[in-house]
ZAMARGU-4260 file (C-alpha; in steps of 0.2 Angstrom, whole numbers, plus 5000, padded with zeros to 4 digits):
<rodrens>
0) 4813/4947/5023 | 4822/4958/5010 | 4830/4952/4995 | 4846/4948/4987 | 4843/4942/4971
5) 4858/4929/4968 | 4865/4927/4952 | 4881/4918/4944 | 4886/4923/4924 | 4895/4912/4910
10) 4889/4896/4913 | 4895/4887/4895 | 4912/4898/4895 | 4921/4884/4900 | 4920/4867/4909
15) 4929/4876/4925 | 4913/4887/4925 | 4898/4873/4922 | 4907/4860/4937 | 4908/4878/4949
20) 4892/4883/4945 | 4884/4866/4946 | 4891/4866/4965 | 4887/4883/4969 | 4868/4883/4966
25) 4869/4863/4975 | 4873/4873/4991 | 4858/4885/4989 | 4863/4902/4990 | 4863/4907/4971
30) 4846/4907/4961 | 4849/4915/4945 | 4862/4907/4931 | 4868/4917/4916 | 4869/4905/4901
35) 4880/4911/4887 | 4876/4903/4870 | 4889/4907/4862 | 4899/4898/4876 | 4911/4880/4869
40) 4904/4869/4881 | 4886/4878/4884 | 4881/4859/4876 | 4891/4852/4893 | 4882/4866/4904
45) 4863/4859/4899 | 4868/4844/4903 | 4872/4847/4919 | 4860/4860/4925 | 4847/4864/4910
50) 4831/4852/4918 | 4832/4857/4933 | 4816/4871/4938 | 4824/4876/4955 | 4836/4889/4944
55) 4831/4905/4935 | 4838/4905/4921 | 4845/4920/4913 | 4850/4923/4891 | 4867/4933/4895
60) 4868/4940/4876 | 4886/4940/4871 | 4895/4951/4857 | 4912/4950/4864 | 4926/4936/4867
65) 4939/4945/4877 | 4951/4930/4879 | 4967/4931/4868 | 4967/4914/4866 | 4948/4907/4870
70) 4938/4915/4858 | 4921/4910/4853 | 4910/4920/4838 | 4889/4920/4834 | 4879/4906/4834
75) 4872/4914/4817 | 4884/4910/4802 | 4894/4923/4802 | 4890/4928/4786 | 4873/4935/4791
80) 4881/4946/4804 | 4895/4951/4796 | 4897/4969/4807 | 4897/4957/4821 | 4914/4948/4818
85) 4933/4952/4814 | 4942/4949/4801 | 4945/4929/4809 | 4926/4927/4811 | 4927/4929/4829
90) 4920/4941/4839 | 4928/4957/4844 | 4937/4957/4862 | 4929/4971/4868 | 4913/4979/4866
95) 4921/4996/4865 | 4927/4990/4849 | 4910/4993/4843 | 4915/5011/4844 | 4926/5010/4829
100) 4919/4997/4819 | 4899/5000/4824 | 4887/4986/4822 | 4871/4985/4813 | 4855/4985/4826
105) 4843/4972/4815 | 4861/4960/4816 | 4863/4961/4833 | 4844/4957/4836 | 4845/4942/4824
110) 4861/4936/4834 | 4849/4937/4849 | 4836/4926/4844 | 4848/4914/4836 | 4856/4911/4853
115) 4839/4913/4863 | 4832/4899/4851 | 4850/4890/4854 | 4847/4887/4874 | 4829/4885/4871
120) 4833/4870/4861 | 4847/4864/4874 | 4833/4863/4887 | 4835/4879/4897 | 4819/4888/4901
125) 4824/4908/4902 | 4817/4920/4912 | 4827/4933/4912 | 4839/4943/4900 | 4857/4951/4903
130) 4872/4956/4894 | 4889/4950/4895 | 4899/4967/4897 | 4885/4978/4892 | 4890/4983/4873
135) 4874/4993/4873 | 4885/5006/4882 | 4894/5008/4866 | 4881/5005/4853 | 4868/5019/4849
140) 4851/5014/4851 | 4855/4996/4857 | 4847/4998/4877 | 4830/5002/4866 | 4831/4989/4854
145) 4834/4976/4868 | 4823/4983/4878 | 4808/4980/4865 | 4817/4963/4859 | 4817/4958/4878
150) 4800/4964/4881 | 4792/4955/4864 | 4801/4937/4872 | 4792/4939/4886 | 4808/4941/4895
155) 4811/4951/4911 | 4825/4962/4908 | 4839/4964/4919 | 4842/4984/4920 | 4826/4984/4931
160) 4837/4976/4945 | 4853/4983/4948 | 4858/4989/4968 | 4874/4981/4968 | 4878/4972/4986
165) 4893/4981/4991 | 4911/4978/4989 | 4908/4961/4977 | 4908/4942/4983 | 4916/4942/5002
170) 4930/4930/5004 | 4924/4923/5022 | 4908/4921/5034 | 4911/4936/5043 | 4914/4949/5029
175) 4897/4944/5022 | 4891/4945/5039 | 4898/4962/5043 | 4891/4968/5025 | 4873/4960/5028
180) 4873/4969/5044 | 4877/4988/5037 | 4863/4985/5022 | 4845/4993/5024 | 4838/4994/5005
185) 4824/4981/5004 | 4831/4973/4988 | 4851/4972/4980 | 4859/4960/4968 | 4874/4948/4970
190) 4884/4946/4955 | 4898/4931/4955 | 4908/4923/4941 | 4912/4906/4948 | 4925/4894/4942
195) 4936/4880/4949 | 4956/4882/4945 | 4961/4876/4932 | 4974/4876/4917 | 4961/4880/4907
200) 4953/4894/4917 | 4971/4901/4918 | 4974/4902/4900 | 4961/4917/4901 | 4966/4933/4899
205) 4973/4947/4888 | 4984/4963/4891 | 4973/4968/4904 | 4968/4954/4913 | 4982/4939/4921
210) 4975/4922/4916 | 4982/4917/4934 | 4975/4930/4944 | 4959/4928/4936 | 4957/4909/4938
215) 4962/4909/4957 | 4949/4924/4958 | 4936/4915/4952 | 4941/4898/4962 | 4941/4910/4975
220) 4923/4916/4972 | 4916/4898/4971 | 4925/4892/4988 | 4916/4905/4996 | 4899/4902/4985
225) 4900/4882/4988 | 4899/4886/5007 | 4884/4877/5017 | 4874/4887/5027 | 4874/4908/5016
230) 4853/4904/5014 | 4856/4905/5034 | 4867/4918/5036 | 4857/4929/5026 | 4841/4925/5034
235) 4848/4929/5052 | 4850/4944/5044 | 4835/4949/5035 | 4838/4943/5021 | 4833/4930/5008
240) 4840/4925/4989 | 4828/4927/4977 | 4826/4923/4960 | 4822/4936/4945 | 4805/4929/4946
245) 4802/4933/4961 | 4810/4951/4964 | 4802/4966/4964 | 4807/4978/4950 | 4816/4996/4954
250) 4806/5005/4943 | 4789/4997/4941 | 4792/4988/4927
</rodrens>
């Protein structure tokens, strides 16, 4: 069997996000959650999922709140990571904000511990590590410092991972079908943002992104996701959802 390794991000953004997710890995197919500490109702999401061992569950390091009006800041008080917050004490929208207003390195790696020790403490037993909208692509010398941050938590880090299953989350049977049946790599990964419809996942967004389109997108994502049956599919295929844990890294490491 090849692999897909399965994962779902943001579980504690929102409570439309822990009741999609909570249905999504019931039906089988995802293996990997992404928690975000950070997150208001990450609290809600450990209730719902944190004891159970037949997830892999993911630290997704967040630096950003893009929502104009959700926005979340560190779980450090924010006056210990003072290059990490705006001038409201939330974080910045953007990553690429970093650009303008840099960060300092040993704050961003104390804000990682903080929200590592913060699901810990919830109950969640990570695995893995990711980034929610990859700021080290702005920040100099951040992908090294997280990489040895990652590495001393005994953490496996996501950048090891990435072939991207093609053309995002299908929206029926026989779209997946017909993509499952064009792939020939032994090992890709599946990313999905579920979440149910909801006023509150429609008051998301900002100049860039419609909070409507993106909550019947993401509803969209989790009907497909709570379907009975993709563990089959797949496996007709060649395929099987893995966990992290249990994927073979592209480079050895």
């Amino acid at each position: 069997m090849r692999r897909i390794i399965t994962r779902a991000d943001d579980l504690g953004s929102s409570r439309s996000a822990n009741l999609a997710i909570a249905r999504t890995v019931d039906a089988g197919f995802i293996k990997n959650v992404s928690v975000m500490a950070p997150g208001p109702y990450v609290a809600e999401a450990a209730e719902l999922l944190a004891r159970r061992d037949d997830i892999c569950f993911g630290f997704h390091m967040t630096l950003n709140a893009e929502w104009d009006r959700i926005r979340w800041g560190p779980v450090s008080a924010k006056e210990q990571v003072p290059s990490l917050v705006d001038p409201s004490g939330y974080f910045y929208q953007d990553p690429s904000m970093f650009q303008q207003s840099p960060p300092a390195l040993e704050e961003i790696v104390a804000e990682c511990s903080e929200q590592l020790d913060k699901l810990t403490a919830l109950g969640f037993r990570i695995t893995y590590a990711d980034s929610h909208m990859m700021p080290e692509r702005f920040v100099p010398g951040l992908q090294e410092e997280l990489d040895r941050w990652m590495a001393s938590k005994g953490l496996i880090n996501h950048r090891y991972y990435y072939n991207f299953f093609p053309d995002g989350v299908p929206s029926s049977i026989p779209q997946f079908e017909a993509v499952l049946s064009r792939l020939t790599d032994e090992q890709y990964f599946f990313l999905s943002h579920p979440a149910l419809y909801s006023e509150e996942m429609a008051q998301c967004g900002n100049a860039r992104v419609d909070g409507e389109e993106l909550a019947r997108g993401r509803d969209a994502e989790a009907a497909f996701l709570m379907q009975r049956g993709l563990v089959e599919i797949s496996e007709r295929h060649g395929f099987r959802p893995v966990r992290y844990d249990e994927a073979v890294s592209q480079f050895g490491v």
